[in-house]
N, CA, C and O atoms as a GROMACS GRO file, in nm:
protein
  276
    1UNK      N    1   5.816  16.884  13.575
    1UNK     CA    2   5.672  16.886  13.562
    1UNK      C    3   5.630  16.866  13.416
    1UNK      O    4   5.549  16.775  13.395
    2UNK      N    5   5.675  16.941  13.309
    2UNK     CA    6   5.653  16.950  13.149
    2UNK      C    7   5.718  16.820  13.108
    2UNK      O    8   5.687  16.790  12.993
    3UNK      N    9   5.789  16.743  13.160
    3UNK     CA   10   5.831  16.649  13.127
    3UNK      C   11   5.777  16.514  13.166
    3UNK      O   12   5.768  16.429  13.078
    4UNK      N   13   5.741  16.487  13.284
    4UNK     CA   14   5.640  16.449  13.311
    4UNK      C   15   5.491  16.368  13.237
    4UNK      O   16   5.453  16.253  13.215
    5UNK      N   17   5.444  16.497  13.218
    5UNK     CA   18   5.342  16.529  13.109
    5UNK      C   19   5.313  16.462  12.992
    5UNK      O   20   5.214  16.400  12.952
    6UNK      N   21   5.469  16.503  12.926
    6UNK     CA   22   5.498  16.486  12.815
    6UNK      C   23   5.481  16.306  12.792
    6UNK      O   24   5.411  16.248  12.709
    7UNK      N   25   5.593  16.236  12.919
    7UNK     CA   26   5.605  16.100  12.926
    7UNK      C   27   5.448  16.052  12.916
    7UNK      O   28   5.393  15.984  12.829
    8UNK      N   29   5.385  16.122  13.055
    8UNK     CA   30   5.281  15.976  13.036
    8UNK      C   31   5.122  16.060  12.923
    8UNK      O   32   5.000  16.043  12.936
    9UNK      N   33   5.202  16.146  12.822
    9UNK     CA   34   5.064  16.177  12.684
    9UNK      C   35   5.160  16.086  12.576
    9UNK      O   36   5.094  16.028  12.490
   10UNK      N   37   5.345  16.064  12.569
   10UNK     CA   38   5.365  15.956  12.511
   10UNK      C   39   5.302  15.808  12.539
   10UNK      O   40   5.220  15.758  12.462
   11UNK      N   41   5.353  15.739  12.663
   11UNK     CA   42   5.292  15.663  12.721
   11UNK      C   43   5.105  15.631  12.721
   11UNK      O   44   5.049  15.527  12.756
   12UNK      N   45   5.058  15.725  12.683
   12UNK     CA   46   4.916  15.697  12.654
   12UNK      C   47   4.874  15.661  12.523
   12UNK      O   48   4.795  15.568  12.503
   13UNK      N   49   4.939  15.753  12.406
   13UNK     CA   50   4.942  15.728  12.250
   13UNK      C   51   4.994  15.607  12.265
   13UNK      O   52   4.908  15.547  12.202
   14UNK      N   53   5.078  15.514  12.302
   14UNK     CA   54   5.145  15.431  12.276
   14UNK      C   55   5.028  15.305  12.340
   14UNK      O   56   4.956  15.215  12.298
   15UNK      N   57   5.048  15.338  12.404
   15UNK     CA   58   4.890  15.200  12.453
   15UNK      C   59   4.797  15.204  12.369
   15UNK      O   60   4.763  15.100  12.311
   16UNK      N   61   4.742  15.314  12.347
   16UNK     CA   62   4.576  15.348  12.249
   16UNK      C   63   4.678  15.266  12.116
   16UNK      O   64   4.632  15.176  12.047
   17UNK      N   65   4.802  15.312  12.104
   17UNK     CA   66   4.817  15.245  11.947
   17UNK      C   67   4.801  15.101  11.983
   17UNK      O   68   4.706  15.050  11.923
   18UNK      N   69   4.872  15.011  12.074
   18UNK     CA   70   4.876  14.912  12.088
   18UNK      C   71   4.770  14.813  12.106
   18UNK      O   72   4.764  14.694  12.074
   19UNK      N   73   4.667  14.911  12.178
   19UNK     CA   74   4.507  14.782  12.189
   19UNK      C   75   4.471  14.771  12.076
   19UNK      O   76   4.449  14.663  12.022
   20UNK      N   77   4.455  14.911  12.006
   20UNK     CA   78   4.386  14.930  11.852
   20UNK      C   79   4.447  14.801  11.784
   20UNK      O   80   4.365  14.724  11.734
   21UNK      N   81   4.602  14.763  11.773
   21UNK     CA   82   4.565  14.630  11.687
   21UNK      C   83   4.615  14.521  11.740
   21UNK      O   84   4.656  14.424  11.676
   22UNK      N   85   4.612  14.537  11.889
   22UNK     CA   86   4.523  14.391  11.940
   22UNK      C   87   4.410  14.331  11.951
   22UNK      O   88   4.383  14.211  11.960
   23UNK      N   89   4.342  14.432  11.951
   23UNK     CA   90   4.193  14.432  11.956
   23UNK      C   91   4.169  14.396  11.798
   23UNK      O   92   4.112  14.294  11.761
   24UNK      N   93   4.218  14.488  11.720
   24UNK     CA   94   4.169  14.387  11.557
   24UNK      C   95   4.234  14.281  11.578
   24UNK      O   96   4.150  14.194  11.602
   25UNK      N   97   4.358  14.229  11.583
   25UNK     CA   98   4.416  14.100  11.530
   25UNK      C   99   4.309  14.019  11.610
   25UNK      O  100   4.250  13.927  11.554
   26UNK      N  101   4.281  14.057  11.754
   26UNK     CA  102   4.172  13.944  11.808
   26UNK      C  103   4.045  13.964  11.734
   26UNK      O  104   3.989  13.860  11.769
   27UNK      N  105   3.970  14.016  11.665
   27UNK     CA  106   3.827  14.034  11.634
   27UNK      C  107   3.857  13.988  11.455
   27UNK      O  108   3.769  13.960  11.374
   28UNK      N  109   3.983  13.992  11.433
   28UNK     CA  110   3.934  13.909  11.305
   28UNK      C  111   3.993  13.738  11.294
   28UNK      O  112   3.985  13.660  11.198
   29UNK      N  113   4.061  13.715  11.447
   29UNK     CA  114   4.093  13.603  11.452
   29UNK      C  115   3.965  13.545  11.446
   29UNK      O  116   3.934  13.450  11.374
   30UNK      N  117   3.865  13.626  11.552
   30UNK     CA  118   3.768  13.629  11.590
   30UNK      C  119   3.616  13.495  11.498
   30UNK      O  120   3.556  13.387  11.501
   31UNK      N  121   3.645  13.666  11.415
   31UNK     CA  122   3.588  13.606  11.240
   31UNK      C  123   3.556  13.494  11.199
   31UNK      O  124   3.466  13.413  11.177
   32UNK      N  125   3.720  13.531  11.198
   32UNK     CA  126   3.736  13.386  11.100
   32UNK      C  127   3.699  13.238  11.165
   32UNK      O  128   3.663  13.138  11.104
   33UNK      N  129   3.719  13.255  11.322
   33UNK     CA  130   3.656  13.085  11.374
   33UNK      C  131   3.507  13.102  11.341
   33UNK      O  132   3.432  13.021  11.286
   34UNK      N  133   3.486  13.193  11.375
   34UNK     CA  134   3.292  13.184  11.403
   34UNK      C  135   3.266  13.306  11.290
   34UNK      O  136   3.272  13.419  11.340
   35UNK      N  137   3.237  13.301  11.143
   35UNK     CA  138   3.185  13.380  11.087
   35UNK      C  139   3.051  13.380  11.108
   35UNK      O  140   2.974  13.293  11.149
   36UNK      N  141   3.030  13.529  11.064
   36UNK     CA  142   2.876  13.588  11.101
   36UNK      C  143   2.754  13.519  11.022
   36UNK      O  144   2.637  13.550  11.046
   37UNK      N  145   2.788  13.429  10.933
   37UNK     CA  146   2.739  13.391  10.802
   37UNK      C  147   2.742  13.274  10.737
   37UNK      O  148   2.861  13.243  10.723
   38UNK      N  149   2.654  13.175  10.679
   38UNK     CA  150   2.720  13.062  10.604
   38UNK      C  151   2.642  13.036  10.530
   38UNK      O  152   2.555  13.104  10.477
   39UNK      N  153   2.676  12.905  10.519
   39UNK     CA  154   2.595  12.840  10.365
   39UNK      C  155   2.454  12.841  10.363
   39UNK      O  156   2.367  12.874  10.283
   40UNK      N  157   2.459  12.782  10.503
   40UNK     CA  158   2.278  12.704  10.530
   40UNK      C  159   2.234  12.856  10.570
   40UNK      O  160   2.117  12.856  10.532
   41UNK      N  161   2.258  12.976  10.621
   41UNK     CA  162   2.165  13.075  10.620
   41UNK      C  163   2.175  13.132  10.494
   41UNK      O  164   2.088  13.219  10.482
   42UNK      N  165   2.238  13.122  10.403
   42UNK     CA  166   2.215  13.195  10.275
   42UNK      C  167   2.085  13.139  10.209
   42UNK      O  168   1.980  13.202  10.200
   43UNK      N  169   2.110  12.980  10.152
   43UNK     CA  170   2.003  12.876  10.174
   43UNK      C  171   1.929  12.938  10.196
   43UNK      O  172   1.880  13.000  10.101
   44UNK      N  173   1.875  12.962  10.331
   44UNK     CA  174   1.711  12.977  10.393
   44UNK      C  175   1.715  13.107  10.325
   44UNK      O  176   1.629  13.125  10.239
   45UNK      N  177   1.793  13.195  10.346
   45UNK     CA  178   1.711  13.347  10.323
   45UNK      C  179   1.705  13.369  10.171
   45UNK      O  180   1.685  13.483  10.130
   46UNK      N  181   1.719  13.288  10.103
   46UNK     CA  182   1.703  13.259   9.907
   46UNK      C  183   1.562  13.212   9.913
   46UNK      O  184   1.466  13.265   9.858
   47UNK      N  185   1.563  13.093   9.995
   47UNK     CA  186   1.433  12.991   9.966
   47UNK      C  187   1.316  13.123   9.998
   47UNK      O  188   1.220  13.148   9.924
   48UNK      N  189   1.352  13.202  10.133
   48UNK     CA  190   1.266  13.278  10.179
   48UNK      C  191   1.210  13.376  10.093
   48UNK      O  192   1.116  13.451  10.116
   49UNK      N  193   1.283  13.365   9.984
   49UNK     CA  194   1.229  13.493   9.888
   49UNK      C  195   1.170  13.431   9.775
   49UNK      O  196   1.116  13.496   9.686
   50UNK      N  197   1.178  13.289   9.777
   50UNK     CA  198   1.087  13.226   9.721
   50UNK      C  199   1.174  13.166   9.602
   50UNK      O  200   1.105  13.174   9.500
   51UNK      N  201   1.280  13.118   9.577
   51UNK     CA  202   1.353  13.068   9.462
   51UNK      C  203   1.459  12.971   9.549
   51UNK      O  204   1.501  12.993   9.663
   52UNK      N  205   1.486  12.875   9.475
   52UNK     CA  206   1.561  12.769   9.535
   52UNK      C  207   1.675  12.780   9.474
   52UNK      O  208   1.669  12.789   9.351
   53UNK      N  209   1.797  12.781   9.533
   53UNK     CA  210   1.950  12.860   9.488
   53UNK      C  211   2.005  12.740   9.498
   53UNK      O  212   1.993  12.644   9.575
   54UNK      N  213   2.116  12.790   9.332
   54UNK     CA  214   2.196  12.644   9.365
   54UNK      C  215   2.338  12.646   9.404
   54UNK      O  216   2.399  12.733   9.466
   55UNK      N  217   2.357  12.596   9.383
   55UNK     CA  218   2.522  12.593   9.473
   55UNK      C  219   2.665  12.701   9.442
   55UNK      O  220   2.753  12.760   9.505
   56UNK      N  221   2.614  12.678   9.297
   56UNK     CA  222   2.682  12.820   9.213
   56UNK      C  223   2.666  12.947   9.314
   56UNK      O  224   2.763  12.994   9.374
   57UNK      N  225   2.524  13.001   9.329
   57UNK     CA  226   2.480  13.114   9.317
   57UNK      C  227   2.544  13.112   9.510
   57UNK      O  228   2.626  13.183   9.568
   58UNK      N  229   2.474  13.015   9.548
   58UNK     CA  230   2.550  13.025   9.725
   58UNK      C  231   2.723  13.070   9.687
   58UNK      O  232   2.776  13.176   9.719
   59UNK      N  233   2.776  12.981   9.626
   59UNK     CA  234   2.911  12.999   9.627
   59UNK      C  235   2.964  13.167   9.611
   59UNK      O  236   3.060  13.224   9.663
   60UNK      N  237   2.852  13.222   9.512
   60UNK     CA  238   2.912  13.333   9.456
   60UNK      C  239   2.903  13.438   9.567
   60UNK      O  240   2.985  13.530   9.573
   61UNK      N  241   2.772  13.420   9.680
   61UNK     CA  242   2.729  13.522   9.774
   61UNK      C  243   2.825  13.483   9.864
   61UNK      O  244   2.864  13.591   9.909
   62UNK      N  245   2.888  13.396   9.918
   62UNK     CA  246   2.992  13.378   9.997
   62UNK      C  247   3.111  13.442   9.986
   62UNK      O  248   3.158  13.505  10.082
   63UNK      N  249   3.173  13.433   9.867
   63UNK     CA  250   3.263  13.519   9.804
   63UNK      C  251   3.230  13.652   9.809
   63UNK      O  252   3.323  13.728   9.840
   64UNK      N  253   3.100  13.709   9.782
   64UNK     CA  254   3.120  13.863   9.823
   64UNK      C  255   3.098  13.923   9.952
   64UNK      O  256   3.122  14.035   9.997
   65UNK      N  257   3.024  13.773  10.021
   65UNK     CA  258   3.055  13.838  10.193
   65UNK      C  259   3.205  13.845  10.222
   65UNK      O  260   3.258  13.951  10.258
   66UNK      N  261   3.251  13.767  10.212
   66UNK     CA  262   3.406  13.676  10.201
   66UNK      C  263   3.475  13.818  10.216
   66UNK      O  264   3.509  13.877  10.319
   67UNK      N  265   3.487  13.861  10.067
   67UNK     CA  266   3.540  13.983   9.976
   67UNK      C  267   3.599  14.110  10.086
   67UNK      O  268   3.704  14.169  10.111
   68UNK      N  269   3.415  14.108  10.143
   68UNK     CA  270   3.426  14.257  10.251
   68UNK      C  271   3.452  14.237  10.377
   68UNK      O  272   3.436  14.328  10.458
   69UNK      N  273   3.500  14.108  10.417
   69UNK     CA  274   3.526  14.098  10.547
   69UNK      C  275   3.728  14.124  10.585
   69UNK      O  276   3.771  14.118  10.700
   0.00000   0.00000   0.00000
């Protein structure tokens, strides 16, 4: 009976470990095809604040989305 138990609370840790980084390796494969983010919306939401950004300054905000992903 205690043994039992024991098997399937191993058997459970061992799955929970295993989705945990299947589930990341898929969600940053994920990412990386379809990021949340790019050039042309950085673009608009610069212009939107009323200053026209140049390629530098896009480049640099990419890099710190980039950074934290």
């Amino acid at each position: 009976m205690f043994g039992e138990i024991m098997w399937f609370i191993i058997g459970l840790v061992i799955g929970l470990v295993i989705g945990f980084f299947v589930s990341r390796h898929l969600m940053q494969k994920y990412l990386k095809q379809n990021p949340p983010i790019n050039e042309k919306m950085i673009e608009a939401m610069m212009s939107g604040m009323g200053r026209k950004p140049s390629k530098k300054q896009v480049n640099q905000v990419m890099q710190q989305m980039n950074k934290y992903m």
